[in-house]
C-alpha positions as CSV (number, residue, x, y, z in Angstrom):
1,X,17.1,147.2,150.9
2,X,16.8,143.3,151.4
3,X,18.9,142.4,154.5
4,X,20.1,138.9,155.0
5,X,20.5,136.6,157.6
6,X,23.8,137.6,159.3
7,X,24.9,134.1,160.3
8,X,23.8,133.1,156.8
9,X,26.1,135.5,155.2
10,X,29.0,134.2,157.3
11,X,28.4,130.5,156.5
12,X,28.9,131.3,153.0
13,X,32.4,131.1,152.7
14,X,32.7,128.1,154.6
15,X,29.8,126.2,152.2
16,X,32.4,127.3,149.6
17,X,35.0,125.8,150.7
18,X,32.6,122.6,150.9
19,X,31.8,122.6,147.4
20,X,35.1,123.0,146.6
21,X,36.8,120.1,148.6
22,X,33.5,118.0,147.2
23,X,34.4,119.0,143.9
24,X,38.2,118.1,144.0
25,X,37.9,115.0,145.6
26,X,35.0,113.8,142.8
27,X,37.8,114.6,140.3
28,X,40.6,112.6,142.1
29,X,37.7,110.0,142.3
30,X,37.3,110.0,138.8
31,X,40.8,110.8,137.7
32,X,39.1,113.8,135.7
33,X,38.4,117.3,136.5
34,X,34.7,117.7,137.8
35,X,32.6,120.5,137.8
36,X,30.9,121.8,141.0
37,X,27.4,121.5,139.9
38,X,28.0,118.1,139.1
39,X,25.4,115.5,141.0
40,X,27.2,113.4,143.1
41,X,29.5,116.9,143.9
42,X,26.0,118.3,144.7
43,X,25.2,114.9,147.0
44,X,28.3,115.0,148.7
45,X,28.0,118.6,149.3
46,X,24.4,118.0,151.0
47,X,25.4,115.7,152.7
48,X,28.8,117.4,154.7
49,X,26.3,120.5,155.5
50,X,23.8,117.8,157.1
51,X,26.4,116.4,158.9
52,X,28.4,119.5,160.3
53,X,25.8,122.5,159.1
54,X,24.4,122.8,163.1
55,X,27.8,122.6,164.8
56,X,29.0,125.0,162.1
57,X,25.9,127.3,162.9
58,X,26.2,127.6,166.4
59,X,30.1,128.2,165.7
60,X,29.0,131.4,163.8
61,X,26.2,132.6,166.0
62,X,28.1,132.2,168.8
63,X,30.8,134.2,167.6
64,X,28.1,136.8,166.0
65,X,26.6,137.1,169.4
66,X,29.5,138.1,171.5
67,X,30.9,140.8,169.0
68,X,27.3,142.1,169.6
69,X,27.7,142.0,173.5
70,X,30.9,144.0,172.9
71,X,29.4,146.5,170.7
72,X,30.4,145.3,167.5
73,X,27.1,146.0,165.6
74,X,27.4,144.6,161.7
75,X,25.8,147.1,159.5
76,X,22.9,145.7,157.3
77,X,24.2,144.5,154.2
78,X,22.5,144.5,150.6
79,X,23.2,141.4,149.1
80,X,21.4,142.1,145.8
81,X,22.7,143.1,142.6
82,X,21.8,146.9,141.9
83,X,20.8,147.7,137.8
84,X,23.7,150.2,136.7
């Protein structure tokens, strides 16, 4: 089993919500509908996680940490597709 980083796996739905936003505001840009992968979606995307991605990171280890102090242990999760 291949466990990930815990804080990792809690940033991911905020880096969602990045792309998203990035992603709407390059269509209203545009006056067009955009698609996420686009490259200046991608840019913009980059560049809002090097802005806020260590404030955001202590956020989430900080709350990590202290359900761990009270006892709160996450189990391991398995992020990877298994073959059915």
């Amino acid at each position: 089993m291949t466990v990930l980083d815990p804080v990792i796996f809690r940033e991911l739905p905020m880096i969602h919500k990045i792309i998203a936003d990035e992603t709407w505001l390059e269509g209203e840009r545009r006056g067009c509908p955009v698609a996420p992968d686009d490259p200046v979606v991608r840019e913009n995307v980059c560049l809002v996680i090097l802005r806020v991605g260590e404030v955001m990171r202590r956020s989430i280890m900080e709350s990590y940490e202290a359900a761990l102090a009270a006892g709160h242990v996450p189990l391991p999760v398995d992020h990877h597709p298994h073959a059915a």
